[in-house]
C-alpha positions in Angstrom: 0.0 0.0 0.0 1.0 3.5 -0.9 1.7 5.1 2.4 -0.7 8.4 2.9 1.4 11.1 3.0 -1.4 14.1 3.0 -1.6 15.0 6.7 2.5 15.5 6.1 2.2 17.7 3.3 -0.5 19.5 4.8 1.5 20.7 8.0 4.6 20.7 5.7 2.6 23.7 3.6 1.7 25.0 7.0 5.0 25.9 8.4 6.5 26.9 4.9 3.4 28.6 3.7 4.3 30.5 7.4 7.9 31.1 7.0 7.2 32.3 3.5 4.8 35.1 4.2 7.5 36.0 7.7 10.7 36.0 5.2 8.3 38.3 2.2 7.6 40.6 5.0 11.1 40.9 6.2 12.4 41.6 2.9 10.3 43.9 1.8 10.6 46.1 5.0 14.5 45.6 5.4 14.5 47.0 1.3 12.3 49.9 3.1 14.4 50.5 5.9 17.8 50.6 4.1 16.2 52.8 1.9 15.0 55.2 5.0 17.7 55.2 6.7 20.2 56.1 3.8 17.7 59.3 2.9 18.0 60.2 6.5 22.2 60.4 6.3 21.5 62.3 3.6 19.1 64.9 5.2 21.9 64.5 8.1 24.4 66.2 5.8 21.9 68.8 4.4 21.5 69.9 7.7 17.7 68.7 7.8 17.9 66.9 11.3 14.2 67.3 11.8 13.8 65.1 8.3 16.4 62.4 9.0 14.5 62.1 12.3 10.9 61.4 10.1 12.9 59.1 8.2 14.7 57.1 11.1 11.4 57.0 13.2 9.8 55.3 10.3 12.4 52.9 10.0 12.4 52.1 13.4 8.6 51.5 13.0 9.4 48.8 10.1 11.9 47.0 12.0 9.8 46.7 15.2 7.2 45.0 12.2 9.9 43.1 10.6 11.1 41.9 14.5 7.4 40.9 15.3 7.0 38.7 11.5 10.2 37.3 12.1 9.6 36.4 16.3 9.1 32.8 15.3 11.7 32.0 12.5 15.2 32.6 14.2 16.3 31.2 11.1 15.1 33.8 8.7 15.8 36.5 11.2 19.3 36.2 11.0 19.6 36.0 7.6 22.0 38.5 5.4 18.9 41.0 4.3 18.0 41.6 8.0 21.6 41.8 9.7 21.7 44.8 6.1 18.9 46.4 7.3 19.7 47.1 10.8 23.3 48.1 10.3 21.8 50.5 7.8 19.4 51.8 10.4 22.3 52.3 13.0 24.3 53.8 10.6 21.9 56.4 10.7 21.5 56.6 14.1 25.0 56.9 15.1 25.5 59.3 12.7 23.0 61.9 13.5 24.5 61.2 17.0 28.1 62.0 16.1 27.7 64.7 13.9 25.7 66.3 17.2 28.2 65.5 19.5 25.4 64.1 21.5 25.6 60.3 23.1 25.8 57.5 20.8 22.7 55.0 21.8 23.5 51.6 22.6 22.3 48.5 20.2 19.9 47.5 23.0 18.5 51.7 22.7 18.2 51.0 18.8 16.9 47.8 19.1 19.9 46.6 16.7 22.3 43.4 17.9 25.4 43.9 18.5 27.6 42.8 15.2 25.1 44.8 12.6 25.5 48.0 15.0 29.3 47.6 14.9 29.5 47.4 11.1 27.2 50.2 11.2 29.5 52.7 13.6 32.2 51.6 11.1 30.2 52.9 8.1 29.3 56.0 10.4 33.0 56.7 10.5 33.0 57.2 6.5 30.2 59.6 7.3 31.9 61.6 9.2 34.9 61.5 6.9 32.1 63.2 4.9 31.6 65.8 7.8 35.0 66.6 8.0 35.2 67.1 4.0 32.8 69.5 4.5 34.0 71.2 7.0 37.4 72.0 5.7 35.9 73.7 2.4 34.0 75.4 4.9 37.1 76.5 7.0 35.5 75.2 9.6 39.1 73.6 11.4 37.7 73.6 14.8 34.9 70.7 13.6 36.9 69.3 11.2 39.2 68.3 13.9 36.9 67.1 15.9 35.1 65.1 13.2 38.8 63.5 13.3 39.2 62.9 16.6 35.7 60.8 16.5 36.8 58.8 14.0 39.9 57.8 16.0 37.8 57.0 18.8 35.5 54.6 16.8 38.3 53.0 14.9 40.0 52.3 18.4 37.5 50.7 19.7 36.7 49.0 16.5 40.2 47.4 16.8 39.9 46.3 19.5 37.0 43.9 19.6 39.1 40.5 18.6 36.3 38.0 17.6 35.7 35.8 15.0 34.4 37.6 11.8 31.7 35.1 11.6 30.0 36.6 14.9 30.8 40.0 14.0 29.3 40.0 10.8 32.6 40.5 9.2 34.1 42.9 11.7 37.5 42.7 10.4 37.1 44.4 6.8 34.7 47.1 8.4 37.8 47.9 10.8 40.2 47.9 7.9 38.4 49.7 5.9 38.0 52.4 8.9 41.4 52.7 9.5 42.4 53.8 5.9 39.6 56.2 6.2 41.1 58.0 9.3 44.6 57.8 7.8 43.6 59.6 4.5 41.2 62.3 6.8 44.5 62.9 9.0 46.6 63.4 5.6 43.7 65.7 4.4 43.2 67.7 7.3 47.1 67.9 8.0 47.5 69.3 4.3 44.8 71.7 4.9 46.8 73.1 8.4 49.3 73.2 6.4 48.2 75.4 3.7 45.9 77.8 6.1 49.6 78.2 8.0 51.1 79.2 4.7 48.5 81.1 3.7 48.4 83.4 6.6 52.1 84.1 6.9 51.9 85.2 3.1 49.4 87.1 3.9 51.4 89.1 7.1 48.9 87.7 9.0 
């Protein structure tokens, strides 16, 4: 006799049918939220903090959506698009709160775990090599230097978290990547001392 397999393939739909409408849901918000976030470093640099705040408070609104869909399928939760999404949204956050000089939240503040939020202070060290970019065609020194001095502080600690890359979320190249961003900011902003030195002793100044 042929063995009845229907009541398997009926909870076997179940739980896929399940885990297929959790992982559509995730994807489509972590798409949203990387989206979000990235507008909201741009109104960051524009100056428009009250717009990057619309933007990050929707995000955060998705992710607490995505978190709830996802409560039940660790599996899908820590998948690649996920782990994207939230270091995006960090990103964001810890860049508004840099470029403020204000506190930097902690992942559990964010609601971010700890290996995306990392990667994600990382990437907020490349904005403020933006910040400081900008602030040295502004002849603003005084912020550029400090935009440098944050990025040292990140990249130390950066550095100096020595775990496997495979529960950091690949830690390592984030790091590296950092630390040739601070040395080219130093160079830049060293050249730019430099010249303003010059420039005033031309000028009898």
């Amino acid at each position: 006799m042929r063995p009845d397999l229907e009541p398997l393939s009926n909870a076997v739909r179940r739980d896929l049918d399940d885990k297929y409408a959790a992982r559509e849901v995730g994807l489509t918000n972590s798409r949203r939220i990387i989206r979000l976030s990235a507008n909201a470093i741009r109104a960051l640099h524009r100056g428009e903090r009250e717009k990057a705040e619309e933007l990050m408070v929707e995000a955060a609104g998705l992710m607490a959506e995505t978190e709830a869909a996802l409560a039940g399928h660790p599996d899908i939760r820590h998948t690649g698009f996920v782990s994207d999404a939230t270091k995006e949204y960090a990103e964001a956050r810890l860049t508004a709160a840099l470029s403020a000089d204000e506190p930097i939240p902690l992942p559990a503040d964010i609601g971010v775990d700890s290996a995306p939020y990392l990667n994600g202070l990382g990437e907020a060290a490349g904005e403020m090599r933006r910040r400081l970019l900008d602030k040295l065609r502004q002849g603003d020194m005084d912020e550029a230097e400090r935009s440098l001095e944050v990025m040292e502080t990140i990249l130390e600690l950066l550095a100096d978290l020595d775990y496997p890359d495979g529960m950091t979320g690949g830690l390592r190249r984030t790091t590296d990547v950092t630390r040739a961003l601070v040395e080219r900011s130093r160079a830049d902003l060293t050249t730019t001392v430099v010249q303003e030195r010059l420039r005033r002793q031309l000028a009898g100044e």
